[in-house]
Backbone as CSV, one residue per row, in Angstrom:
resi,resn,N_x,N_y,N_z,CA_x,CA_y,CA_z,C_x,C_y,C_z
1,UNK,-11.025,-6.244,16.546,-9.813,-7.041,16.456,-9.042,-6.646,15.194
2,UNK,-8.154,-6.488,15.497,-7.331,-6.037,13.755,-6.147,-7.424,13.604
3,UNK,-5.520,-6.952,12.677,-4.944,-7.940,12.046,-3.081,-8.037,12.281
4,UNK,-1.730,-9.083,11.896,-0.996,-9.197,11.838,-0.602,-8.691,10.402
5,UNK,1.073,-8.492,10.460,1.675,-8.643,8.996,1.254,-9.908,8.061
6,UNK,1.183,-10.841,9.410,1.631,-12.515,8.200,-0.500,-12.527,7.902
7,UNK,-1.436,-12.201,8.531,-2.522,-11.819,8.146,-2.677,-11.423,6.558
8,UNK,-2.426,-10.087,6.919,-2.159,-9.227,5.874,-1.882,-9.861,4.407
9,UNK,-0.340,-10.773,4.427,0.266,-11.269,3.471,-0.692,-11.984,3.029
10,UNK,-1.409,-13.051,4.006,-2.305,-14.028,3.435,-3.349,-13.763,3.064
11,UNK,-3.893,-12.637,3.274,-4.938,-11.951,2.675,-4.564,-11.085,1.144
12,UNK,-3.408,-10.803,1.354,-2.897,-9.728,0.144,-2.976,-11.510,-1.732
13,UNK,-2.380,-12.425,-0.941,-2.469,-13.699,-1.872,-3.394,-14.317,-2.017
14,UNK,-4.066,-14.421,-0.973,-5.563,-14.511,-1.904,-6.332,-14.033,-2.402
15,UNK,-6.540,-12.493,-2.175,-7.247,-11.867,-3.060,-6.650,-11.573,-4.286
16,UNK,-5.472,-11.656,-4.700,-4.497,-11.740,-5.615,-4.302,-12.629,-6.657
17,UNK,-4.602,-14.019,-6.347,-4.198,-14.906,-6.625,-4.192,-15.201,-8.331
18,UNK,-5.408,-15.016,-8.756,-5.207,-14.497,-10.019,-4.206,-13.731,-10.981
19,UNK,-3.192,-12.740,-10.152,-2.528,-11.860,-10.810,-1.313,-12.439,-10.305
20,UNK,-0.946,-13.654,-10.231,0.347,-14.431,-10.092,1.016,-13.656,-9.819
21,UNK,0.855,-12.843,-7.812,1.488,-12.117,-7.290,1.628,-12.893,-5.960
22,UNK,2.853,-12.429,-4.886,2.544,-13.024,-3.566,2.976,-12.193,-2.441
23,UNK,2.695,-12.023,-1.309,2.871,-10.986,-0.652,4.445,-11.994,0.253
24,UNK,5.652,-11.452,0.660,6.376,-12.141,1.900,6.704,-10.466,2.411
25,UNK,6.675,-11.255,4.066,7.378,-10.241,4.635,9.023,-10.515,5.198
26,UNK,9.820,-9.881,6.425,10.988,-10.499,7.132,11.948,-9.777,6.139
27,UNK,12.007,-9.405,5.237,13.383,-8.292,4.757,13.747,-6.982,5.536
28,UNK,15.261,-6.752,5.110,15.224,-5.803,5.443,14.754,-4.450,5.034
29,UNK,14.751,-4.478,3.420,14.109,-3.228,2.898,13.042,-3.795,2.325
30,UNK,11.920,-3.124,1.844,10.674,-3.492,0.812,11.060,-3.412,-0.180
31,UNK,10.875,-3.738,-1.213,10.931,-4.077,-2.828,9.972,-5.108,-3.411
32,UNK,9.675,-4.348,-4.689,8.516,-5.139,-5.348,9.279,-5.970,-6.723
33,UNK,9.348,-7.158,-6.922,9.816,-8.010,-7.819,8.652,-8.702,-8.798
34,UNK,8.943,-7.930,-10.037,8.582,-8.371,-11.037,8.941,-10.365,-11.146
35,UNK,7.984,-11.145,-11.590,8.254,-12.553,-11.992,9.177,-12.580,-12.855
36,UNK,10.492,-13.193,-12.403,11.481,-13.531,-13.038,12.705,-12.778,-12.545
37,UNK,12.257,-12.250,-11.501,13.747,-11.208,-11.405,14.083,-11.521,-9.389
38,UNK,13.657,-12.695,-9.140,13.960,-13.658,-7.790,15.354,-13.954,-7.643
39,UNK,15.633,-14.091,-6.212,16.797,-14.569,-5.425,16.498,-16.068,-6.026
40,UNK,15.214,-16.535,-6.229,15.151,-18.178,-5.685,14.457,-18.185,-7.532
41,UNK,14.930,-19.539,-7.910,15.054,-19.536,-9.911,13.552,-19.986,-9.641
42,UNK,13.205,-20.938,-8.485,12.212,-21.547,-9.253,10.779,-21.226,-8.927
43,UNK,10.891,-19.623,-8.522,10.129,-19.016,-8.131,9.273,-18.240,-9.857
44,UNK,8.259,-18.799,-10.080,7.436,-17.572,-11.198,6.522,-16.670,-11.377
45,UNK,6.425,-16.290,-9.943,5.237,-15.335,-9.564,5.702,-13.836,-9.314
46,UNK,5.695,-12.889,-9.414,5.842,-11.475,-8.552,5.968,-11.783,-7.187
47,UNK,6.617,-10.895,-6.841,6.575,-11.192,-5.175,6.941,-9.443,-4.596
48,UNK,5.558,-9.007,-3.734,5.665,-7.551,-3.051,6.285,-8.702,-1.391
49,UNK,7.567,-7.420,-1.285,7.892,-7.732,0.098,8.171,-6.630,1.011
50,UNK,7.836,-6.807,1.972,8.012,-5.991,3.192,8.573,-5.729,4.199
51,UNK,8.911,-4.943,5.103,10.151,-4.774,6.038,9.608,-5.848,7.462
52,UNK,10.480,-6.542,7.520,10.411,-7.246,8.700,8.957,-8.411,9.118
53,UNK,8.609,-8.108,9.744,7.032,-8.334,10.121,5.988,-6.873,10.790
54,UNK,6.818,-5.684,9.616,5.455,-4.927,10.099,3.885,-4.508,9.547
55,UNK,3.347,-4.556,9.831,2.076,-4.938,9.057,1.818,-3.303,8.629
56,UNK,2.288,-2.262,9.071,1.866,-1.320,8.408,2.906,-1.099,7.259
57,UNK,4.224,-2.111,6.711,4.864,-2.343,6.119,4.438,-2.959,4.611
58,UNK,3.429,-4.025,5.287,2.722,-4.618,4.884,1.627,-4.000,3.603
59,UNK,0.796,-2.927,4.553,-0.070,-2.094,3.949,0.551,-1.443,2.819
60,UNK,1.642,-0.689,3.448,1.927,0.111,2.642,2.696,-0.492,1.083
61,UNK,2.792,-1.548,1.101,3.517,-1.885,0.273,2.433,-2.477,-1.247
62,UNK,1.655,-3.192,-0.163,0.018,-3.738,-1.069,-0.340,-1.939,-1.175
63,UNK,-0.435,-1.115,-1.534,-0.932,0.252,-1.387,0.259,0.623,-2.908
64,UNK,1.398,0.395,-2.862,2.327,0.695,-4.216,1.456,-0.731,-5.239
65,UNK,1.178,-1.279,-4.897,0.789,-2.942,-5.582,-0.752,-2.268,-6.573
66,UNK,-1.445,-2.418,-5.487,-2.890,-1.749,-5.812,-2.684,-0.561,-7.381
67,UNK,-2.057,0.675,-7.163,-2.225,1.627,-7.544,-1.084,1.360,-8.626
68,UNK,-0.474,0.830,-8.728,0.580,0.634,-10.131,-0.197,-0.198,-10.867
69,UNK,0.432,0.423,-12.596,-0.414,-0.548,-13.798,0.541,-0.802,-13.690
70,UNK,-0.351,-2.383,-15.169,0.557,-3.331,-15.462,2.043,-3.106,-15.738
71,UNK,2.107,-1.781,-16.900,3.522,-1.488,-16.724,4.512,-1.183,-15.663
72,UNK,3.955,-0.508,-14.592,4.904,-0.688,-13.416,4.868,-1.785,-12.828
73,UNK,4.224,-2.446,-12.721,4.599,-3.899,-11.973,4.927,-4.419,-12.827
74,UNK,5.304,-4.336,-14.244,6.438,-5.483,-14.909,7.891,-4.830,-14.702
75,UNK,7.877,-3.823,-13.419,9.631,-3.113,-13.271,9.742,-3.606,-11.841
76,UNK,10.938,-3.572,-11.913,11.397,-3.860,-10.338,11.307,-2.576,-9.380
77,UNK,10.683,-2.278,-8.756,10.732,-1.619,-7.647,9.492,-0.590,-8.009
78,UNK,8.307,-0.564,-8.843,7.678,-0.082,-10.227,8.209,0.814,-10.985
79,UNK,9.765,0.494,-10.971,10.845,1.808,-11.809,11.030,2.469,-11.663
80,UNK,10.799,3.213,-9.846,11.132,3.893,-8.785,12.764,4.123,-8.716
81,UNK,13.251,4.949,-8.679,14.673,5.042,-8.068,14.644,5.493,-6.380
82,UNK,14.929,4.740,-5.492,14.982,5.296,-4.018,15.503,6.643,-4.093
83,UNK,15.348,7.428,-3.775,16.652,8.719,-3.363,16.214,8.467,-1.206
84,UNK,17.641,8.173,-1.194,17.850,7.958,0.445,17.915,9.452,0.747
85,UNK,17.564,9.491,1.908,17.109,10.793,2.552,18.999,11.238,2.901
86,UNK,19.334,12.347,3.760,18.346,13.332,3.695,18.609,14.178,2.261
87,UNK,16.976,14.675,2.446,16.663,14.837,0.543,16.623,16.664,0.748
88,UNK,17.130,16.912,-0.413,17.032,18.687,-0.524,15.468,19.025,-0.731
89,UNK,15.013,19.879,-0.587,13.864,20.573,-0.409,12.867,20.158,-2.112
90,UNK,13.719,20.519,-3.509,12.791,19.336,-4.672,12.840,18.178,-4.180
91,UNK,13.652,17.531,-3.668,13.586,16.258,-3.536,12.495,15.625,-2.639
92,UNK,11.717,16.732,-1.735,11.206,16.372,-0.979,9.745,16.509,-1.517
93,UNK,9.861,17.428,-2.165,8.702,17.942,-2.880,8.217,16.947,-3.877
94,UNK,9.365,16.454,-4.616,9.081,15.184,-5.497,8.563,13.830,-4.229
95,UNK,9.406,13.444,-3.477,8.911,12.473,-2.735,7.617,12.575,-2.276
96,UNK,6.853,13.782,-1.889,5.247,14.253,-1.362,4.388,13.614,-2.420
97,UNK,4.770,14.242,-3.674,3.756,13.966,-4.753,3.686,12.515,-5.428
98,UNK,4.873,11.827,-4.999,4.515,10.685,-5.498,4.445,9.623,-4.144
99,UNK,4.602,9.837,-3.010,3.788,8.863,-1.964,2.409,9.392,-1.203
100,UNK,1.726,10.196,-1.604,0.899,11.039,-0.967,-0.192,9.781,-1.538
101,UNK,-0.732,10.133,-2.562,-1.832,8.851,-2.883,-1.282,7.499,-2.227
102,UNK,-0.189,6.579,-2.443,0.486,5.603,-1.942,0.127,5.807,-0.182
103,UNK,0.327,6.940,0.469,-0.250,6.651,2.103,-1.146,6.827,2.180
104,UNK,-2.272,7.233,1.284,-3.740,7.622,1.438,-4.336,6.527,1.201
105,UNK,-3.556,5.423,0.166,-4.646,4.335,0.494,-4.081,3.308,1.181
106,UNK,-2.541,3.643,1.768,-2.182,2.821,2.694,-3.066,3.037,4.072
107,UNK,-4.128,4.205,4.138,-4.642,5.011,5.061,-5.935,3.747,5.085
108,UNK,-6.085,3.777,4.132,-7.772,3.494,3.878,-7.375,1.825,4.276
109,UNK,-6.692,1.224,3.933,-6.121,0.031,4.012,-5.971,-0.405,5.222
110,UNK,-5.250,0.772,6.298,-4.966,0.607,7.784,-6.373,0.636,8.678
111,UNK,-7.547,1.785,8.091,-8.796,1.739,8.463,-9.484,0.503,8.363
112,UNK,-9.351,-0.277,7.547,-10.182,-1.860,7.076,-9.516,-2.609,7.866
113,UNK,-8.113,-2.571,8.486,-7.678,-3.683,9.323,-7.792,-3.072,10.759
114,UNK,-8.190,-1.800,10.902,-8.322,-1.353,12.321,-7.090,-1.609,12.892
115,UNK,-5.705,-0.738,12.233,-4.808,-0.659,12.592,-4.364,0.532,12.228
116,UNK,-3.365,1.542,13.072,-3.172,2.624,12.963,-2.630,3.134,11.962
117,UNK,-2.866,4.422,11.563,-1.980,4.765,10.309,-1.185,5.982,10.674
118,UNK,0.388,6.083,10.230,1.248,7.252,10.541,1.433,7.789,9.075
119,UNK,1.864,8.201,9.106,2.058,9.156,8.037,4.047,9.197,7.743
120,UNK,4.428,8.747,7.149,5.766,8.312,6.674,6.796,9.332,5.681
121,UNK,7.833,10.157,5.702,8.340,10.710,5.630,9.547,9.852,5.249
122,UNK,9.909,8.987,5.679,11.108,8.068,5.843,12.444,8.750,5.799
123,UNK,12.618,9.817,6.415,13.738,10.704,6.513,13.705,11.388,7.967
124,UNK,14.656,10.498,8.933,14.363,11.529,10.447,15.209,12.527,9.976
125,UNK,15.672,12.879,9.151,15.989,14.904,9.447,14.921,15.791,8.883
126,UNK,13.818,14.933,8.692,12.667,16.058,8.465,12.629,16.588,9.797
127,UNK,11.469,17.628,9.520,11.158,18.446,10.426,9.438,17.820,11.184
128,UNK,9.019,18.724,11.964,7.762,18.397,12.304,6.865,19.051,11.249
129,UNK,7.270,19.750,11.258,6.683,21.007,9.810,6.450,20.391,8.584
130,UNK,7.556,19.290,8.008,7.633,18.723,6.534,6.334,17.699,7.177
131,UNK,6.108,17.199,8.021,4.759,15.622,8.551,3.604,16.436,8.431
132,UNK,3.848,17.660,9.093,2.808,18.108,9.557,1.873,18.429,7.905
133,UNK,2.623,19.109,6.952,2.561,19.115,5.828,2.018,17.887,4.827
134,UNK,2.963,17.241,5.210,3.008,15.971,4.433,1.474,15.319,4.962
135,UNK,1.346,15.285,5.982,0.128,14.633,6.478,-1.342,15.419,5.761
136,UNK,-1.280,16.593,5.812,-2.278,17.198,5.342,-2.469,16.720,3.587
137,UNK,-1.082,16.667,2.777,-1.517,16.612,1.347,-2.105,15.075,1.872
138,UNK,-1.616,13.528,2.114,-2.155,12.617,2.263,-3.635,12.413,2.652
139,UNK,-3.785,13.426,3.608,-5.468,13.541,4.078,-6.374,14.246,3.088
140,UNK,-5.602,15.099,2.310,-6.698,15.424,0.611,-6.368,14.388,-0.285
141,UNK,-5.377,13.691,-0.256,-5.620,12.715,-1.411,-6.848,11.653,-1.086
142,UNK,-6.667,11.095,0.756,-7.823,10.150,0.751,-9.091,10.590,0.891
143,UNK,-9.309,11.675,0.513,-10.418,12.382,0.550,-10.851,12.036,-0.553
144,UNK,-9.568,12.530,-1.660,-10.025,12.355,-3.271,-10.384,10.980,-3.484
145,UNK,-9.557,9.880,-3.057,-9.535,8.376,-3.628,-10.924,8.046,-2.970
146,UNK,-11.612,8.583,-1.692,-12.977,8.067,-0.757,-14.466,8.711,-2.011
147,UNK,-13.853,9.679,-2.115,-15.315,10.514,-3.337,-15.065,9.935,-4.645
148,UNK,-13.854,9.663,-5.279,-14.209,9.117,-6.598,-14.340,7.535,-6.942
149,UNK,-13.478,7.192,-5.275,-13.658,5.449,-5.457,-12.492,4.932,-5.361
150,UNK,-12.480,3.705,-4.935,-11.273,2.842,-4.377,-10.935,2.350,-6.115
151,UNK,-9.696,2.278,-6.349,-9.474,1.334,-7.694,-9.966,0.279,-7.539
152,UNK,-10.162,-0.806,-8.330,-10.881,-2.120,-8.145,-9.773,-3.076,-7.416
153,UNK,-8.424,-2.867,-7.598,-7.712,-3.820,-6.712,-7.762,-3.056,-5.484
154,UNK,-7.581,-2.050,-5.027,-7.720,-1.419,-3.544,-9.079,-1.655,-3.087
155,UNK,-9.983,-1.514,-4.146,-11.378,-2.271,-3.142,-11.733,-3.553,-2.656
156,UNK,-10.853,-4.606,-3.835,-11.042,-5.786,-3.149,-9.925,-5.980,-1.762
157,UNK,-9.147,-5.214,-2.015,-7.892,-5.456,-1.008,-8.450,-4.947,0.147
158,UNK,-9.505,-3.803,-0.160,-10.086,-3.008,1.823,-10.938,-4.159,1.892
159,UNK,-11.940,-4.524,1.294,-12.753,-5.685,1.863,-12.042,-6.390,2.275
160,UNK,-11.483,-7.132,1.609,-10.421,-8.452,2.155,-10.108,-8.182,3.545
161,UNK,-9.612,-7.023,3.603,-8.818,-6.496,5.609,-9.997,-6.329,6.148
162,UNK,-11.328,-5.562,5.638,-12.681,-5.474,6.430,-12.914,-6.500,7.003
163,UNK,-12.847,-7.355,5.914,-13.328,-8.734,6.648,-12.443,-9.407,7.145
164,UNK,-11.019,-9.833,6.783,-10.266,-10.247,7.815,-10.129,-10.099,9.056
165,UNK,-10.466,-8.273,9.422,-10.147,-8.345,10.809,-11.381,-8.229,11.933
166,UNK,-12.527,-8.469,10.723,-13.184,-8.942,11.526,-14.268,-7.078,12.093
167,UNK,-14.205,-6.407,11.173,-14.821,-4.765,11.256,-15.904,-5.034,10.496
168,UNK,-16.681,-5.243,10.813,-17.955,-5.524,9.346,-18.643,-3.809,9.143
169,UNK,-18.603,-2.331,10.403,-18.566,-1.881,10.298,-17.755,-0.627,9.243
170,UNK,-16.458,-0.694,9.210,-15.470,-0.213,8.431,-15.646,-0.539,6.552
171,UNK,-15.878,-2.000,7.180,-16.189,-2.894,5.895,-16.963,-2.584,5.188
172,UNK,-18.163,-2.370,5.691,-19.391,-1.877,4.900,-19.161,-0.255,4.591
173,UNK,-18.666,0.381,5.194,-18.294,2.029,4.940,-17.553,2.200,4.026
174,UNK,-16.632,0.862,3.953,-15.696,0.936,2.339,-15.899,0.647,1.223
175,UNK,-17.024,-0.509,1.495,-17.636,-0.901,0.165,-18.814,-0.122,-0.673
176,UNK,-19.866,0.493,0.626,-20.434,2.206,0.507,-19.567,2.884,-0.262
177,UNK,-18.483,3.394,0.233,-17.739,4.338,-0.686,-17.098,4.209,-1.570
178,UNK,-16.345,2.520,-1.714,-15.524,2.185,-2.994,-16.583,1.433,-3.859
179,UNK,-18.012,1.526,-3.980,-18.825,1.095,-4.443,-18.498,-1.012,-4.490
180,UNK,-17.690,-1.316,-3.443,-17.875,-2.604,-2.849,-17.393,-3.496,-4.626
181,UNK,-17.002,-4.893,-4.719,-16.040,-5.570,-5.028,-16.897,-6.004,-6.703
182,UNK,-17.952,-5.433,-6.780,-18.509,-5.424,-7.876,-18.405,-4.016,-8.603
183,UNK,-18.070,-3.574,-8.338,-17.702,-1.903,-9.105,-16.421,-1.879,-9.114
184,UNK,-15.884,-1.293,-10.345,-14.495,-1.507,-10.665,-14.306,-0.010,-10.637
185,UNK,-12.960,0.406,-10.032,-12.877,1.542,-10.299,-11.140,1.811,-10.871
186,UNK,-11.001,2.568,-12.104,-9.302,2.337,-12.120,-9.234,1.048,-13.204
């Protein structure tokens, strides 16, 4: 059985809860908001949000959350500048290297909820060639993040989906490899 977006969210806030963060989904774009920088005043928490209700939206967004320090999550967006597609050939090259880890453990993330993972480009004038590419660096990064270890917020975050959706199989293969919610890694 795998899981929903609004799942997801409620899983992303409670394992969180400590780091006065909160997951919403239903926007139109994703953006990550530093506490204090809200539509709504009387809001004082961080808030990661996500496109619509998609849960691999979802992932991917807890996946920028996970892997940013404190200093990037005290920036809005973790001090990312978007460059909207379509992107010239550095540009693309820059975009590889800095979402490649970001889908690899959006990868590992989609595996714990037993929900599919694509591989994201976010530019339809790529080619099949730039995915085909792109997919391969993502599949050596989660290679790298599976042998040296889940960070300690990405490990509690794969358990959390292990067990949310109910994979006790997956679950246990992640906590095997991210040395499970007592080993800190990162």
């Amino acid at each position: 059985m795998s899981i929903d977006a609004a799942a997801i969210g409620a899983l992303f806030d409670l394992t969180f809860v400590a780091y006065e963060v909160r997951m919403r989904g239903g926007f139109d774009e994703p953006v990550y908001l530093p506490s204090g920088h809200h539509d709504l005043s009387d809001v004082t928490v961080a808030e990661v949000r996500f496109s619509h209700d998609y849960a691999a939206s979802a992932l991917h967004e807890a996946a920028h959350w996970c892997i940013a320090g404190a200093e990037r999550r005290s920036l809005v967006d973790y001090g990312y500048e978007y460059l909207a597609p379509p992107r010239t050939e550095p540009a693309k090259a820059l975009f590889f290297d800095l979402e490649k880890r970001v889908q690899a453990l959006e990868w590992v993330f989609s595996l714990a909820a037993r929900l599919p993972f694509r591989p994201s480009l976010d530019d339809l004038t790529a080619t099949p060639l730039d995915l085909a590419r792109f997919a391969a660096r993502i599949d050596g990064a989660r290679g790298e993040l599976l042998a040296r270890g889940l960070p300690r917020r990405a490990a509690l975050f794969a358990d959390a989906l292990a067990e949310g959706s109910a994979c006790s199989v997956v679950g246990r293969a992640i906590r095997a490899t991210a040395g499970g919610m007592g080993r800190a890694y990162g």
